[in-house]
C-alpha positions as CSV (number, residue, x, y, z in Angstrom):
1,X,-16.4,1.6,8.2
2,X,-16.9,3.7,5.3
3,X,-19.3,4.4,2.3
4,X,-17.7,1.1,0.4
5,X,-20.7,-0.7,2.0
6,X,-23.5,1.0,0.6
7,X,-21.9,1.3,-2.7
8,X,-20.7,-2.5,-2.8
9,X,-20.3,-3.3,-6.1
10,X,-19.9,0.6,-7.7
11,X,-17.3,2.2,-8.0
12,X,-14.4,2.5,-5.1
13,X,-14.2,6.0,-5.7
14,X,-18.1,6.8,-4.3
15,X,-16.6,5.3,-1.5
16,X,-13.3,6.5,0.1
17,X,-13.8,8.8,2.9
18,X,-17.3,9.4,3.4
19,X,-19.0,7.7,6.4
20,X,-22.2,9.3,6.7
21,X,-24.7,6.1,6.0
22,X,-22.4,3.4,7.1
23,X,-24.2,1.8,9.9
24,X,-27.5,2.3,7.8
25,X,-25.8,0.4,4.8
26,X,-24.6,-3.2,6.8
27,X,-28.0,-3.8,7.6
28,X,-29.8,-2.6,4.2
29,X,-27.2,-3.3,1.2
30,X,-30.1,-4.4,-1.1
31,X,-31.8,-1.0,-0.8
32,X,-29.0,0.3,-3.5
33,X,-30.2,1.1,-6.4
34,X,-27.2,-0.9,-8.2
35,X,-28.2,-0.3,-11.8
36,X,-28.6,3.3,-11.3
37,X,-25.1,3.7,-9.6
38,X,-23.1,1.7,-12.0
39,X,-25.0,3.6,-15.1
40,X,-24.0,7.2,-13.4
41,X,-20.5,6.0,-13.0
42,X,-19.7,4.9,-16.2
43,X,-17.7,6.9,-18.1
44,X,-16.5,9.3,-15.3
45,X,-13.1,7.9,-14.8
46,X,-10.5,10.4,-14.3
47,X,-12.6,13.2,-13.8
48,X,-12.2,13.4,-9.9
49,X,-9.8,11.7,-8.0
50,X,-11.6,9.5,-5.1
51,X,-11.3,12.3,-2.3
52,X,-13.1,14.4,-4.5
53,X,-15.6,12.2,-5.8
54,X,-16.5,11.2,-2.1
55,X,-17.3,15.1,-1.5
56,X,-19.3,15.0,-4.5
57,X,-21.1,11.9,-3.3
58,X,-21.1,13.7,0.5
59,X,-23.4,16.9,-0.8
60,X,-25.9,14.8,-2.8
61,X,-26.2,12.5,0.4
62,X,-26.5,15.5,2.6
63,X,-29.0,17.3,0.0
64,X,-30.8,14.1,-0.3
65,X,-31.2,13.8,3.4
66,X,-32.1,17.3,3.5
67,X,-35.1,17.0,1.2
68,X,-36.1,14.0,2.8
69,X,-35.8,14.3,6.9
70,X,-37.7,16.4,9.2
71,X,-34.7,18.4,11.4
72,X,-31.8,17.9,8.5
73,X,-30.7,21.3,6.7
74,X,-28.1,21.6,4.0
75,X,-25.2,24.0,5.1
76,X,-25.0,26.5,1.4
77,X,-21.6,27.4,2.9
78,X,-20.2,24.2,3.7
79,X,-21.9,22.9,0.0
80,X,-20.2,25.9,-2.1
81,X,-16.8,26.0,-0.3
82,X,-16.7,22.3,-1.0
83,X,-17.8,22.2,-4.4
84,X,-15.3,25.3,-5.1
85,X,-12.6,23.5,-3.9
86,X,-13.2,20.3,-6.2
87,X,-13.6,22.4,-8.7
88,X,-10.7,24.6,-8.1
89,X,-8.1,21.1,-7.6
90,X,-8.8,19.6,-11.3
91,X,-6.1,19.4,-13.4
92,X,-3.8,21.9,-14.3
93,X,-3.3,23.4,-18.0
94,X,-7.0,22.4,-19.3
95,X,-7.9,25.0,-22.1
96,X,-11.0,26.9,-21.1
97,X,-13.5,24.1,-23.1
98,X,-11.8,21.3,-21.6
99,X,-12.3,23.0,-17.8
100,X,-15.8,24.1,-18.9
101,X,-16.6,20.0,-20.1
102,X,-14.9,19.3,-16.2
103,X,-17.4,21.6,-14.7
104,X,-20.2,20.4,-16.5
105,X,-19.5,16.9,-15.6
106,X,-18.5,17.3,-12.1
107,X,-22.0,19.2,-11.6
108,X,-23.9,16.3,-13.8
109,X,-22.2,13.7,-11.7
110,X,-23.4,15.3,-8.2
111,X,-27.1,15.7,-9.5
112,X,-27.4,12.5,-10.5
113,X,-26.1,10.9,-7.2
114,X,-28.5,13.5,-5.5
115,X,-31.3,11.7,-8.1
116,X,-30.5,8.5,-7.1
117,X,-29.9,8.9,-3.0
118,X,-33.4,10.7,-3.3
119,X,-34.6,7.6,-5.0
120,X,-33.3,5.1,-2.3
121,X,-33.8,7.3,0.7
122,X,-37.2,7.8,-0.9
123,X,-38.5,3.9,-0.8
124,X,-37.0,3.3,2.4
125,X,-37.3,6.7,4.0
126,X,-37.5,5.8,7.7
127,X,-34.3,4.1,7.4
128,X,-32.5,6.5,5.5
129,X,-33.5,9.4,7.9
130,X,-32.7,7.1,10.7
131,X,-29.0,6.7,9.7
132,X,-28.6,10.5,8.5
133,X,-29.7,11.7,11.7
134,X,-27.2,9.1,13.6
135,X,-24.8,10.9,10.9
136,X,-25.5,14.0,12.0
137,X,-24.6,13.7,15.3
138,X,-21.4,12.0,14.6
139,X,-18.9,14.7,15.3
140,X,-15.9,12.7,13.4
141,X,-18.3,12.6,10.3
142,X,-17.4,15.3,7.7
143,X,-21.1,16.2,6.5
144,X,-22.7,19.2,4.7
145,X,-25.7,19.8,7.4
146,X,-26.1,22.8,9.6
């Protein structure tokens, strides 16, 4: 199972690859902030491809969590060599405004996921705590925590 059920209804790309919330997200699809997710989408097509926008979406979750949960911390070095790396894999021969406008969105698009997984973690925060702890103990889960 992957993140494609707590996003049901954005975009595919939030969802491919990232598993962190999965179990969380069968049992509480109407805690999505819909609205929010489809707003911060638009737009953004082409940007990332959908490995890289699951990374993105993986640090905001684990950043989100972080703020939120007793015993969850963010991992800086897991966070920056993943964010380098997406960074680092756009496309090739972008003049230095068109790379800069990448970066600028890429870094817009992974606040604003943070914003709104703070948001939904917020009004249902025993939930949401619940599942990232059960996601941080899943050894097959790629996640951003120490």
């Amino acid at each position: 199972m992957n993140m494609m059920n707590i996003l049901r209804g954005t975009s595919v790309a939030l969802a491919i690859g990232f598993t962190a919330t999965a179990a969380h997200a069968q049992a509480a699809d109407d805690f999505r902030i819909d609205d929010a997710w489809k707003a911060a989408l638009e737009g953004n097509e082409g940007i990332l491809t959908e490995k890289q926008q699951a990374v993105v979406t993986g640090i905001a979750y684990a950043a989100a969590a972080a703020l939120l949960c007793d015993g969850i911390d963010i991992d800086a070095d897991k966070v920056a060599a993943a964010t380098t790396a997406v960074l680092a894999e756009g496309p090739k021969g972008l003049t230095d405004e068109e790379q800069f406008g990448r970066y600028t969105n890429i870094m817009l698009m992974m606040g604003t996921a943070k914003g709104i997984l703070l948001a939904e973690g917020a009004l249902h925060k025993a939930d949401f705590c619940a599942a990232a702890t059960a996601a941080k103990t899943d050894v097959q889960s790629a996640n951003f925590w120490k």
